[in-house]
C-alpha positions as semicolon CSV with decimal commas, in nm:
position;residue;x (nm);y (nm);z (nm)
1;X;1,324;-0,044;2,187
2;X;1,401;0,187;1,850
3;X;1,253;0,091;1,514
4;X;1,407;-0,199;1,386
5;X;1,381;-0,285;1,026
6;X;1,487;-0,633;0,837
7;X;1,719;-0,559;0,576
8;X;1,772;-0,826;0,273
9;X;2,107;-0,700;0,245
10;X;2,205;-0,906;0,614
11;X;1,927;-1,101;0,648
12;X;1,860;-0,958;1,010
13;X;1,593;-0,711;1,196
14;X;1,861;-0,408;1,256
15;X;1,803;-0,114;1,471
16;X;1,757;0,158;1,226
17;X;2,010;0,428;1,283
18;X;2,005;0,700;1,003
19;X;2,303;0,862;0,842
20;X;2,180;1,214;0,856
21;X;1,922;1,397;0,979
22;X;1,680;1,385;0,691
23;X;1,623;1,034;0,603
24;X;1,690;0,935;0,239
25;X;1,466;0,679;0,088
26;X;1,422;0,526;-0,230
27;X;1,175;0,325;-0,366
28;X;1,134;0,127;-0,693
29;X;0,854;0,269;-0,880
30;X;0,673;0,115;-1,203
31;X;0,775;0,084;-1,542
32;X;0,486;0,238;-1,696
33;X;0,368;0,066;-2,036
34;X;0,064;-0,038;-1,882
35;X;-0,179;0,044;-1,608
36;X;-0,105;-0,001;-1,248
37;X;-0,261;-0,327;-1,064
38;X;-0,282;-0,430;-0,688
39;X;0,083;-0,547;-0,691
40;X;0,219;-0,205;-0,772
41;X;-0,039;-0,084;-0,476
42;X;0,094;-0,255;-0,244
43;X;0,453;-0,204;-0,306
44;X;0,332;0,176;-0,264
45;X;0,151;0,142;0,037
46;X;0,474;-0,018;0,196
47;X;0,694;0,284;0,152
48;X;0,345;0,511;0,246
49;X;0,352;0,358;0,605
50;X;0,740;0,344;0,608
51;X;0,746;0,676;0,538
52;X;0,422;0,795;0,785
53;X;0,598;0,576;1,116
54;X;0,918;0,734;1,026
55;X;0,712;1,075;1,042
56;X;0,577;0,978;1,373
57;X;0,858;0,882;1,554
58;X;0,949;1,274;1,449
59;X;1,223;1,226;1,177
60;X;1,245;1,403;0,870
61;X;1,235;1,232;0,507
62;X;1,279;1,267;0,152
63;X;1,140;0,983;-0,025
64;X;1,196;0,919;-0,407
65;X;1,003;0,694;-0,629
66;X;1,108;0,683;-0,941
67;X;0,921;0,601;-1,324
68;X;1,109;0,374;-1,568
69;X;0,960;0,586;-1,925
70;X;1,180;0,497;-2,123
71;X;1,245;0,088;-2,140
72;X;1,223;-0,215;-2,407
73;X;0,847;-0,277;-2,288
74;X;0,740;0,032;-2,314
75;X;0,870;0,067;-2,633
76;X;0,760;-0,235;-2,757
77;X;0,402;-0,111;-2,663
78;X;0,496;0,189;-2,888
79;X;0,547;-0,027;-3,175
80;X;0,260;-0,259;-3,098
81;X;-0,019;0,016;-3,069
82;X;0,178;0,275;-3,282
83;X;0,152;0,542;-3,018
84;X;0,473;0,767;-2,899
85;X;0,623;0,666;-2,550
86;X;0,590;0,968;-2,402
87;X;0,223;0,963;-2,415
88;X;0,187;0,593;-2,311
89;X;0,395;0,664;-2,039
90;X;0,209;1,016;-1,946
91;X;-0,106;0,821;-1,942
92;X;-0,035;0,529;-1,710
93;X;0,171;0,732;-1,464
94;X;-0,116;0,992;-1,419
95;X;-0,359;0,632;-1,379
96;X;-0,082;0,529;-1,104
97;X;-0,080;0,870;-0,886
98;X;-0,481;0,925;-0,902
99;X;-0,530;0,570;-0,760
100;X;-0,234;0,672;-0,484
101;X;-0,462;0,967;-0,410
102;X;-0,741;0,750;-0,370
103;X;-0,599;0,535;-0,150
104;X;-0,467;0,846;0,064
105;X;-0,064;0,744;0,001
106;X;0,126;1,050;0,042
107;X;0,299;1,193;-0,262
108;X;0,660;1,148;-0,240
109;X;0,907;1,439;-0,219
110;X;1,016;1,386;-0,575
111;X;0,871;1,143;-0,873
112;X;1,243;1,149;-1,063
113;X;1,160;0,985;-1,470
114;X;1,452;0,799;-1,630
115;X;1,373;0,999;-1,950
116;X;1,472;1,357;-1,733
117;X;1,820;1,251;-1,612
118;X;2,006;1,085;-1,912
119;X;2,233;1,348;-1,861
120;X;2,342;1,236;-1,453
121;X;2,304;0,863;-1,630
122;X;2,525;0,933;-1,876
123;X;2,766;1,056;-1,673
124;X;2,785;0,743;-1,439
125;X;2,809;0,497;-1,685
126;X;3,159;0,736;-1,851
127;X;3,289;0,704;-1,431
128;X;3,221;0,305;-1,458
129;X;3,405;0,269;-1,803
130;X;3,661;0,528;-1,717
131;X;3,703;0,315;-1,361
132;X;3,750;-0,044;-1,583
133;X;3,423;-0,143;-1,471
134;X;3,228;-0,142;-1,812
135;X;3,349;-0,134;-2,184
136;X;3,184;-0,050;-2,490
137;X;3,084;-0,244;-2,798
138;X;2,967;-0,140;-3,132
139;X;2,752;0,163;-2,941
140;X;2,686;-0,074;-2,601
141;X;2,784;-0,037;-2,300
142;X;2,841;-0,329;-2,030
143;X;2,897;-0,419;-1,713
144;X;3,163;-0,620;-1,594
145;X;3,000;-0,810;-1,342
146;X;3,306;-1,051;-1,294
147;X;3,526;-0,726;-1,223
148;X;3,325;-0,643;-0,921
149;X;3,386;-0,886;-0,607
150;X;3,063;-0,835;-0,419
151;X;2,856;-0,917;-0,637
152;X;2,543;-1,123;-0,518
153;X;2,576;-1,043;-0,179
154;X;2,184;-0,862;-0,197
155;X;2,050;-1,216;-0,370
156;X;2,282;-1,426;-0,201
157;X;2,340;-1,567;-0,551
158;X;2,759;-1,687;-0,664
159;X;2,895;-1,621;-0,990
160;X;2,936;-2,031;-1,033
161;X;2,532;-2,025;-0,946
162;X;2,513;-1,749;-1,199
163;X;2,704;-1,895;-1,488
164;X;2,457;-2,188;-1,537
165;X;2,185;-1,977;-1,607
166;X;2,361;-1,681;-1,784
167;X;2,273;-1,687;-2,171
168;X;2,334;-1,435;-2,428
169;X;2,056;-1,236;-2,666
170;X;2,117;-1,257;-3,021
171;X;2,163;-0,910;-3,035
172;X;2,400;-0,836;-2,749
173;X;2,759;-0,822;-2,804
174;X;2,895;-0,849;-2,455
175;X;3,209;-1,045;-2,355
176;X;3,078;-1,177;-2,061
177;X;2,726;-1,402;-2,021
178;X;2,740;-1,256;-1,693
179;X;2,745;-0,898;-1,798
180;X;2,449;-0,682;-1,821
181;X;2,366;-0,337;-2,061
182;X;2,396;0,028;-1,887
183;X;2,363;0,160;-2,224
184;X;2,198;0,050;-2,578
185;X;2,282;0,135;-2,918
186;X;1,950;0,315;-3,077
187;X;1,743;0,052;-3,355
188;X;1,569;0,149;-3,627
189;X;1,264;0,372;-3,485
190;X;1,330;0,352;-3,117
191;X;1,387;0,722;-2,942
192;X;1,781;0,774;-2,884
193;X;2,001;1,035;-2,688
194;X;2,332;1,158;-2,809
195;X;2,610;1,002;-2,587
196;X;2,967;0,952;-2,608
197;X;2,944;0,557;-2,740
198;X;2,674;0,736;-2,986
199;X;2,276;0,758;-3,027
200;X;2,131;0,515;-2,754
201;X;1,907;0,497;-2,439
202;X;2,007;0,386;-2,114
203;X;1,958;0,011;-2,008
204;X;1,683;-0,049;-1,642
205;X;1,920;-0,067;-1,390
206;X;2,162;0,215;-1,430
207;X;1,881;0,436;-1,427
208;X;1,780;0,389;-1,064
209;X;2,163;0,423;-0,956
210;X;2,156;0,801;-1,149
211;X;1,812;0,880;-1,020
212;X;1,840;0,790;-0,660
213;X;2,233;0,938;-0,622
214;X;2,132;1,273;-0,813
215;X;1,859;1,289;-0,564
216;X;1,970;1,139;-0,248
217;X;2,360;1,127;-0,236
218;X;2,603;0,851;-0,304
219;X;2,528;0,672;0,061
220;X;2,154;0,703;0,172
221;X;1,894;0,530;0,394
222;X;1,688;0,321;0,238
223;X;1,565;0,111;-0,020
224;X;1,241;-0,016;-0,080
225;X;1,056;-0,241;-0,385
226;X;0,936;-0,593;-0,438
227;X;1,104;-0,930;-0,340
228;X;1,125;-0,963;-0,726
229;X;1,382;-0,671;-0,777
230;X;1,626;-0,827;-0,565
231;X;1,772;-1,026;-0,870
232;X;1,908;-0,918;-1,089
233;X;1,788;-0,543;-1,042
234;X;1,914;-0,445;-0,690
235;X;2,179;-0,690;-0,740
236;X;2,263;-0,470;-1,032
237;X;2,238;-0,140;-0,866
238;X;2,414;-0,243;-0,561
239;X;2,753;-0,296;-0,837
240;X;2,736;-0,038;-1,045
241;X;2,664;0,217;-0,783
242;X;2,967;0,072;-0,556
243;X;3,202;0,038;-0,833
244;X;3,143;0,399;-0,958
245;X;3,163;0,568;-0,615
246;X;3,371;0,310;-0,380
247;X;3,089;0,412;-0,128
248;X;2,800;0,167;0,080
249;X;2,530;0,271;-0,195
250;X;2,189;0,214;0,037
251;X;2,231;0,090;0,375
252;X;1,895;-0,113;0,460
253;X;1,686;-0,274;0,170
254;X;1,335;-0,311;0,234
255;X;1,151;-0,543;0,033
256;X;0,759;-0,718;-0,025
257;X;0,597;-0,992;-0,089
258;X;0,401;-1,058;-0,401
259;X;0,042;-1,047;-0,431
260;X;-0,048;-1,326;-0,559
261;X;-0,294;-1,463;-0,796
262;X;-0,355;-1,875;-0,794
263;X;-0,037;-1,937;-0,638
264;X;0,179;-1,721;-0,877
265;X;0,289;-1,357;-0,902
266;X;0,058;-1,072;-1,030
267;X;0,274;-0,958;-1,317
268;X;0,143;-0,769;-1,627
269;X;0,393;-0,997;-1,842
270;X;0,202;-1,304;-1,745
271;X;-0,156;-1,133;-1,781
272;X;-0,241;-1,263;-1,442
273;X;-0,333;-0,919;-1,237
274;X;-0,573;-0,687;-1,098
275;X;-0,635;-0,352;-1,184
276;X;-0,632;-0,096;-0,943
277;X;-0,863;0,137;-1,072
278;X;-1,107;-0,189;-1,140
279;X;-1,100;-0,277;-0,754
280;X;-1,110;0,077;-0,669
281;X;-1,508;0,082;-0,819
282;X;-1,575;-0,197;-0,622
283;X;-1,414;-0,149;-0,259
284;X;-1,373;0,167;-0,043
285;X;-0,986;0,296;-0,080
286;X;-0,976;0,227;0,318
287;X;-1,059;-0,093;0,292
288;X;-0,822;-0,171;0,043
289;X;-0,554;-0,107;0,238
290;X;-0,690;-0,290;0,524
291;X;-0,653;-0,542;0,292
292;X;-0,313;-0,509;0,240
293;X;-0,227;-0,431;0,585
294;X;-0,392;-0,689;0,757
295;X;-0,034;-0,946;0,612
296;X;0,299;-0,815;0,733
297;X;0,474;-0,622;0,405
298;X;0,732;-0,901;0,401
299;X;0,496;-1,201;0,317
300;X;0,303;-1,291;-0,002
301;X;-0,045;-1,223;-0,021
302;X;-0,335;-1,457;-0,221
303;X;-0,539;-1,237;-0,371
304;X;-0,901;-1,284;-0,383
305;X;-1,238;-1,122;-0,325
306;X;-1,306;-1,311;-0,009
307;X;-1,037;-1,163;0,140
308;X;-1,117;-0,808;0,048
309;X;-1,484;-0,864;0,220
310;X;-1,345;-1,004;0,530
311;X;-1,115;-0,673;0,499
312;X;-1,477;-0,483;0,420
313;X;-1,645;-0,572;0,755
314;X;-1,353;-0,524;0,970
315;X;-1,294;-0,188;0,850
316;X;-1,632;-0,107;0,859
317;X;-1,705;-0,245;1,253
318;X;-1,442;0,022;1,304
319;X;-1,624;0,286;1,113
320;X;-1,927;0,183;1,292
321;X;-1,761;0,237;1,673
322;X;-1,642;0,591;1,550
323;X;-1,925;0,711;1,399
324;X;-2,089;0,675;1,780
325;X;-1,923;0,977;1,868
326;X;-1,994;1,310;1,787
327;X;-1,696;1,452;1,871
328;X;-1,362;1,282;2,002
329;X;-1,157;1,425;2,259
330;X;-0,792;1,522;2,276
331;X;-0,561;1,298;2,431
332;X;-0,217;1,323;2,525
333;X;-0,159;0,952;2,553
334;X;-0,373;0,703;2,296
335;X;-0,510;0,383;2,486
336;X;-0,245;0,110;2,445
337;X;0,059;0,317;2,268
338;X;0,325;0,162;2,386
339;X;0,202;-0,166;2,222
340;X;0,104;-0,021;1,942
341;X;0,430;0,129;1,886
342;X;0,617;-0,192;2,005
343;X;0,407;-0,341;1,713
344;X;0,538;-0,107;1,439
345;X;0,875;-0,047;1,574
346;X;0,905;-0,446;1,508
347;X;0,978;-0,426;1,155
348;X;0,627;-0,230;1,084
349;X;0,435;-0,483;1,189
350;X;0,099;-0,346;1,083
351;X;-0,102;-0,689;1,092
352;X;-0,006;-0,654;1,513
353;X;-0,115;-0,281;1,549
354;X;-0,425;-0,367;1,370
355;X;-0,508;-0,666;1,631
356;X;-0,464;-0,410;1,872
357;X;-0,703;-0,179;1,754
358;X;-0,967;-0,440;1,711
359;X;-0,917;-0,537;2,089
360;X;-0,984;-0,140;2,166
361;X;-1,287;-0,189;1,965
362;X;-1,445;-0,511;2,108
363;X;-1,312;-0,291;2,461
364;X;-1,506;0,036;2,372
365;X;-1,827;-0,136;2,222
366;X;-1,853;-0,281;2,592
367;X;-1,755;0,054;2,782
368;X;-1,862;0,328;2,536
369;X;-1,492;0,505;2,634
370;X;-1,448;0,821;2,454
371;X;-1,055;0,794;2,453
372;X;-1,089;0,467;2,312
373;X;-1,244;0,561;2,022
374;X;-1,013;0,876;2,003
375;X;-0,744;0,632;2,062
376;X;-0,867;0,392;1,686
377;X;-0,938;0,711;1,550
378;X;-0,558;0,849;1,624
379;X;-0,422;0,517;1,493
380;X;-0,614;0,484;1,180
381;X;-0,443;0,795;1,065
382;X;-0,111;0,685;1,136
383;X;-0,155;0,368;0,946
384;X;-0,297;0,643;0,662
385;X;-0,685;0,548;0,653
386;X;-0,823;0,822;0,553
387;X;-1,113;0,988;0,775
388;X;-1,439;0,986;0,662
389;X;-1,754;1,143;0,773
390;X;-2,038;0,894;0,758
391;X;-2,347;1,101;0,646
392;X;-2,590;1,220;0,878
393;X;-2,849;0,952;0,854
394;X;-2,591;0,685;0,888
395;X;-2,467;0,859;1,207
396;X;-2,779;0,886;1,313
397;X;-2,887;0,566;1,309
398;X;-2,547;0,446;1,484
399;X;-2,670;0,688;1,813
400;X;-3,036;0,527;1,815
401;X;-2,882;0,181;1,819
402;X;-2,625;0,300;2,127
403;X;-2,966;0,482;2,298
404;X;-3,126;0,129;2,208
405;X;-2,834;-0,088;2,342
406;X;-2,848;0,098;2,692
407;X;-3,205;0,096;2,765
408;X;-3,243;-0,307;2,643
409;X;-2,947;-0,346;2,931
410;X;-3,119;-0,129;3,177
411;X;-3,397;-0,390;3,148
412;X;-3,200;-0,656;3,149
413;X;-3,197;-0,749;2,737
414;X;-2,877;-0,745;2,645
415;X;-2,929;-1,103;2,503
416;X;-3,164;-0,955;2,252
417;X;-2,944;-0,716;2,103
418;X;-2,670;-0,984;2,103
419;X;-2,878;-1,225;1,908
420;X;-2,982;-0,946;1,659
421;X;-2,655;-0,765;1,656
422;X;-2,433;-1,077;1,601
423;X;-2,680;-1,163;1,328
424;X;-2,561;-0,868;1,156
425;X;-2,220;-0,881;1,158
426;X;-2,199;-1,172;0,986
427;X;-2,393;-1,023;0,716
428;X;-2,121;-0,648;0,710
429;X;-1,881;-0,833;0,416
430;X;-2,165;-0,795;0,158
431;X;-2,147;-0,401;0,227
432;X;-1,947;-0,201;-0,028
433;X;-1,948;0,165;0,141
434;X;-2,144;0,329;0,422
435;X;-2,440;0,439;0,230
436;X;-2,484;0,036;0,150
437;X;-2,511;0,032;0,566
438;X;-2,753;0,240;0,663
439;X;-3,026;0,068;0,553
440;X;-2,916;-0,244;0,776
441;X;-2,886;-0,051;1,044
442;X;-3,206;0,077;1,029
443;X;-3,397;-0,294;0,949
444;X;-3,103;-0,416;1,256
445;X;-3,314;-0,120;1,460
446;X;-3,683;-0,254;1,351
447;X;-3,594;-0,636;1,367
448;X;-3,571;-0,512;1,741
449;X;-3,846;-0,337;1,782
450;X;-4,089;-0,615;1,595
451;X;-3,941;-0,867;1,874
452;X;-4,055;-0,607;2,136
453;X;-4,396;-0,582;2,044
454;X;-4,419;-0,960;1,984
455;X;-4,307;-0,948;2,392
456;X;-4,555;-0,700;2,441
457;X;-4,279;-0,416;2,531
458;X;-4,465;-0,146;2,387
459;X;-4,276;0,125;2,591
460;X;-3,949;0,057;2,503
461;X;-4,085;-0,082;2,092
462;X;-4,215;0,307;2,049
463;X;-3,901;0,467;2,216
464;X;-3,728;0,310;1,932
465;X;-3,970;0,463;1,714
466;X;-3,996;0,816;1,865
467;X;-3,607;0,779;1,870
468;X;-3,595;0,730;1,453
469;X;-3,887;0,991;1,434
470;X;-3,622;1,223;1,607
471;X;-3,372;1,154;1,303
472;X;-3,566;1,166;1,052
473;X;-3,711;0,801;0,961
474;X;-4,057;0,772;1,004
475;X;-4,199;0,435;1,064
476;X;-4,544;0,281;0,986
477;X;-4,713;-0,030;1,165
478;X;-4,917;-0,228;0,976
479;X;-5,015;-0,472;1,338
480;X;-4,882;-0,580;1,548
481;X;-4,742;-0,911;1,456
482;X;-4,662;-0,779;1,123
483;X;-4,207;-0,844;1,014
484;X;-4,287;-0,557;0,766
485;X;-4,288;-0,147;0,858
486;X;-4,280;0,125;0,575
487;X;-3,969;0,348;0,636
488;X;-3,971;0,736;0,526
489;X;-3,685;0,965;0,555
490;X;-3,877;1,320;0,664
């Protein structure tokens, strides 16, 4: 079975057969009069692992992700902290792609601005008045919506369903309810572009249709962005871009859930959010987007710190399995890859692939398999985790406890090492990072060896210590019976 992807458009998981050989897709990007939070992350990490299967499965792609600079909120930020657009803008989109570096998504082929194609905007709003689709008044520009018959067929919404909620804005001059602004007459102190129907800016959604034709063609792939862009946004796109070219505009629409906060969306116009670079001081990048990966890209996620430790200590029981092995051989065929890609082939189901790994791990802790780990480790990049090194000491520690683990089952305490082991795992979600670890690992390592010299197994109580000594950590005793050693690093 091919990748199959669920497209809004149909409501159906459709094989995903591409119209060319480089795969066009375009994805929603923010508007940016304000920093980026969670929501925006994971909208980002959706097209990241889109983009990274597609890569796998050995097609090409040019991905677009556009920035809305120039829009009524950003300008009413202008106005509210008396600072030029440009620079707000500047200063949140440069926020937005350092925390996309830090989270290891992959830049996309081109970051297109509303503010740097006025003149391809321009020119589709003249082919959608010349075309009857839009009319001008008093230096606007509207869309017809009533003059296009397709219309709701994204949101599933009818024009009788539409009318009831339809209102006009004081300021708007349109002759329909219905119809929406591709262009705006320039206020008093708002930034303006010469255009036929006069000074003016373009209006949200006509910019996405310029951008992601100039970019991608009239007809491409696909479209990606959050549930909440399917009305009246996509909606929007889907008509204008139709009625200007008489061509399918994008042929599978790709959207995600929320994250939510208390039940409702994270939105920066309700003040209810999370800001990325906040979480990022708190929480490895990796195990944010275990976070986010752990719920298919479709559903909403409840935000909340509980869930980002549960997300801490399975990432990190992964880290901990890797960092076992020194090296990690080459493979030509991963452990379990035909379920793994069964898993993301299924409408990138990453929550499944994940729950495979986790069963290689739980396999591999009990058989030590060096193809297993190189199996995780070839999966984790695919899913775009980015690989770390743990430190030497950390690593170091990991091999004692593996040296420890064999000789305790060679004399038959494997029980032990349960007990102590399981102990600790319940214990991994209060650990922020690897260097947070290694000092567990290391009282994990003496908790043992105090047992052992309670049970009077002095041989195997100073292998572990002569096996620490070897790394570095030298221990202490202060008696026998004593819970308390004093640790050096040589």
């Amino acid at each position: 079975m091919g990748l199959r992807l669920y497209n809004t458009l149909t409501r159906t998981l459709e094989e995903f057969i591409p119209i060319r050989e480089v795969v066009g897709i375009y994805s929603c990007g923010l508007t940016v009069q304000s920093l980026p939070h969670i929501g925006h992350i994971r909208a980002a990490i959706t097209r990241d692992v889109l983009a990274r299967w597609l890569g796998h499965l050995e097609y090409k792609t040019k991905t677009i992700e556009n920035f809305t600079d120039i829009d009524d909120k950003i300008i009413e930020k202008q106005k509210e902290h008396n600072i030029d657009w440009r620079i707000i803008a500047e200063s949140n989109i440069k926020a937005y792609l350092s925390a996309c570096a830090a989270l290891n998504i992959q830049a996309t082929t081109v970051y297109p601005r509303a503010s740097q194609h006025i003149e391809e905007i321009i020119k589709l709003v003249k082919q959608l008045v010349d075309k009857g689709y839009a009319y001008e008044k008093s230096g606007d520009v509207y869309f017809k919506v009533r003059s296009y018959p397709d219309y709701g067929k994204l949101s599933k919404k009818s024009i009788d369903d539409l009318i009831s909620g339809a209102r006009v804005e004081p300021t708007e001059q349109k002759a329909d309810p219905l119809d929406f602004a591709l262009w705006k007459a320039t206020k008093q102190e708002e930034p303006y572009w010469f255009s036929p129907w006069g000074k003016g800016r373009p209006g949200w959604h006509i910019e996405c249709s310029a951008m992601s034709m100039h970019h991608l063609g009239d007809t491409f792939d696909i479209h990606t962005g959050g549930e909440d862009l399917i009305f009246p946004h996509h909606e929007n796109e889907i008509a204008q871009s139709c009625a200007a070219t008489g061509k399918t505009f994008a042929r599978y629409w790709l959207h995600n859930g929320w994250v939510t906060l208390k039940g409702e969306k994270m939105s920066k116009s309700t003040g209810h959010f999370f800001l990325i670079d906040d979480l990022l001081r708190e929480y490895n990048p990796n195990v944010i987007r275990m976070y986010l990966l752990k719920t298919h890209y479709r559903n909403q996620i409840e935000f909340s710190r509980e869930r980002l430790d549960e997300a801490r200590a399975a990432y990190l029981r992964i880290v901990t399995f890797l960092s076992g092995f020194k090296t990690l051989p080459s493979i030509d065929k991963p452990v379990l890859i035909d379920k793994f890609t069964e898993a993301m082939n299924d409408d990138l189901n990453a929550p499944r692939a994940l729950g495979i790994m986790f069963d290689l791990v739980n396999k591999g802790y009990e058989t030590d398999d060096p193809e297993i780990a190189a199996s995780i480790d070839h999966y984790m990049g695919i899913l775009g985790f980015r690989k770390e090194t743990p430190e030497a000491p950390f690593s170091d520690v990991i091999g004692v406890i593996r040296d420890v683990n064999d000789r305790l089952n060679k004399e038959n305490k494997a029980s032990l090492v349960q007990a102590v082991w399981s102990e600790y795992l319940q214990h991994l979600h209060s650990f922020k990072n690897l260097e947070d670890v290694f000092p567990a690992f290391v009282n994990l390592l003496l908790d043992i060896r105090n047992r052992l010299r309670k049970e009077k197994n002095y041989e195997l109580a100073d292998f572990i210590r002569d096996e620490l000594g070897a790394h570095g950590i030298q221990i202490h005793d202060k008696s026998i019976d004593a819970s308390i050693y004093r640790v050096e690093r040589l």
